[in-house]
C-alpha positions in Angstrom: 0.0 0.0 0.0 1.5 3.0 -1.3 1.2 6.5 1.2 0.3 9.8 -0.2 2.1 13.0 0.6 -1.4 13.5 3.0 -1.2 10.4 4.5 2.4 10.8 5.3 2.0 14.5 6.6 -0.9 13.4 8.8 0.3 10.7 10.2 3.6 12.7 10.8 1.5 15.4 11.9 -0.3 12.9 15.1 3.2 11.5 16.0 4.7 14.6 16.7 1.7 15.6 18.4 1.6 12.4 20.5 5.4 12.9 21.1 4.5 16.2 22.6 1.5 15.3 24.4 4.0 12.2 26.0 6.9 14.8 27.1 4.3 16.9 29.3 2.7 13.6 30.2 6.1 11.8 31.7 7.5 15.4 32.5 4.0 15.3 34.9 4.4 12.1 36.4 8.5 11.9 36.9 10.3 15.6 37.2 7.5 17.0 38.9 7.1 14.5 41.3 11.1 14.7 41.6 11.8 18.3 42.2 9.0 18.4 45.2 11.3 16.1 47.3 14.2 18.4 47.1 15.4 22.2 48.6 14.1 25.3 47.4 18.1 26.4 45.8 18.6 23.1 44.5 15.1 23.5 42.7 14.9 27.1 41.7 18.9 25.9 40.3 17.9 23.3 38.8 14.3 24.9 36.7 16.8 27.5 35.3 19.1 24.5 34.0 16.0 22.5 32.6 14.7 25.5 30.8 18.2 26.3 29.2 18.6 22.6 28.1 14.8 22.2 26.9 15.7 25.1 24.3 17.1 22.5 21.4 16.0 21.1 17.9 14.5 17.9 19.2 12.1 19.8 21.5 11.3 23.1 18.8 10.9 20.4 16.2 8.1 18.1 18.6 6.6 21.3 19.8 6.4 23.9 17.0 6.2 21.1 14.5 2.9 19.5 16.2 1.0 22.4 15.2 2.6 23.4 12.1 1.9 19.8 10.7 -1.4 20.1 12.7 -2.1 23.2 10.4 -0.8 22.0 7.2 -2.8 18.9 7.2 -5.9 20.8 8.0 -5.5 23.6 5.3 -5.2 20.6 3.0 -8.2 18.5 4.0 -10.2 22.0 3.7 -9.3 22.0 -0.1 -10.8 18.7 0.0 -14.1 19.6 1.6 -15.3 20.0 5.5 -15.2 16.7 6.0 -15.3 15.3 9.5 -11.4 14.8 9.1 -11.1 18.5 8.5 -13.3 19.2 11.6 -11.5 17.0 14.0 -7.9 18.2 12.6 -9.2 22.0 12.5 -9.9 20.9 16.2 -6.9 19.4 17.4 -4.7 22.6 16.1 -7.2 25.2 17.7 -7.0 22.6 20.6 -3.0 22.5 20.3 -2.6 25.8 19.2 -4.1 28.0 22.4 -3.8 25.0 25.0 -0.2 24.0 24.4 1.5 26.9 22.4 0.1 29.5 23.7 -0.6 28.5 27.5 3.5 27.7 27.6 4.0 31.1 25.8 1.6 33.2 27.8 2.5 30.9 30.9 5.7 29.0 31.5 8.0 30.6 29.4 7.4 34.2 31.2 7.7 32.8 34.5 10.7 30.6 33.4 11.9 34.3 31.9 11.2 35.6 35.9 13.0 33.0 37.4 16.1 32.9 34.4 16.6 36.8 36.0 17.0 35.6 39.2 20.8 35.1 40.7 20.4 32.6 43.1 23.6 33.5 44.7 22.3 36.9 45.7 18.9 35.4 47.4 18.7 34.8 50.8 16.7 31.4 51.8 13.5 33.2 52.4 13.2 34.9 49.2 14.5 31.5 47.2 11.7 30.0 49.0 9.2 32.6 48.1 9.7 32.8 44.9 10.0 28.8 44.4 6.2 28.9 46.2 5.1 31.2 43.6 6.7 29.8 40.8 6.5 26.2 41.2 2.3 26.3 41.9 1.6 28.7 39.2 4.3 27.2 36.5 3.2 23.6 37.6 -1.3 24.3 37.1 -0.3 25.7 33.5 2.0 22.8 32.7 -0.8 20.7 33.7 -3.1 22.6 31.2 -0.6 22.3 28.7 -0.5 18.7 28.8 -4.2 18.0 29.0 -4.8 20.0 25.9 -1.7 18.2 24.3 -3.2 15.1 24.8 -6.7 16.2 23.7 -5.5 17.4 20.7 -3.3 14.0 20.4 -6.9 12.0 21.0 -8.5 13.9 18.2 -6.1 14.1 15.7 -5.8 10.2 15.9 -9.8 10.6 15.4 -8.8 12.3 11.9 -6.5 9.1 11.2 -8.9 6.2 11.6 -11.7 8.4 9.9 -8.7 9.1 7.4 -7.4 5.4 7.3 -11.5 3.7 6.9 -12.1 6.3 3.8 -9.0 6.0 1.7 
């Protein structure tokens, strides 16, 4: 069975978006879990190595290429006609777009930008510990957004594929 270029971008398109949905996911139920059992310097030190280290081309290309393929795909079956594979891939980019790109945008990435400013070396223990307490609650609730709405949009994309797969 030979793929088209659709097929391929598609099913490209859900494996990205499934790899990104499974980094929040294990990132949720292993490093999150892991930095509550240690000290507030060794956390806030460690967050501001984590979000140098998560800047690389294997992370941009899972998250920015999720919804660009997400997008693609969807502009494409639209040409087609408003099929329910264009509705459930039109939702799953809407879905990816504002929960995953734009909550970590909006979200994490300023209050990674807050604690990036900070020189630990200068803080005293009560203001480390402050500002992990605010930090760590508010950047941890919109990481859980992030990942629920990656994982919708994961759920209905692979909607469009089995819809995609039984039609073709």
């Amino acid at each position: 069975m030979e793929l088209s270029i659709k097929s391929t971008l598609l099913f490209t398109a859900v494996i990205l978006t499934g790899l990104s949905a499974g980094l929040f996911f294990a990132w949720s139920v292993s490093v999150i879990p892991g930095t509550k059992r240690i000290g507030d310097a060794t956390y806030l030190a460690t967050m501001q190595s984590i979000n140098k280290a998560i800047i690389n081309p294997a992370f941009a290309l899972i998250f920015f290429g999720s919804l660009v393929l997400l997008a693609i795909i969807t502009f494409q079956q639209f040409q087609t006609g408003t099929s329910t594979t264009f509705w459930l891939l039109l939702t799953a980019t809407i879905v990816y777009a504002i929960g995953t790109l734009g909550v970590t945008g909006f979200g994490n990435v300023p209050l990674n930008n807050a604690l990036e400013a900070l020189d630990l070396n200068h803080l005293s223990l009560n203001q480390m510990k402050t500002f992990r307490d605010h930090y760590e609650l508010k950047w941890n609730r919109l990481h859980t957004i992030r990942t629920l709405f990656a994982i919708l949009s994961f759920m209905v994309a692979l909607q469009a594929v089995f819809i995609h797969i039984k039609t073709n």
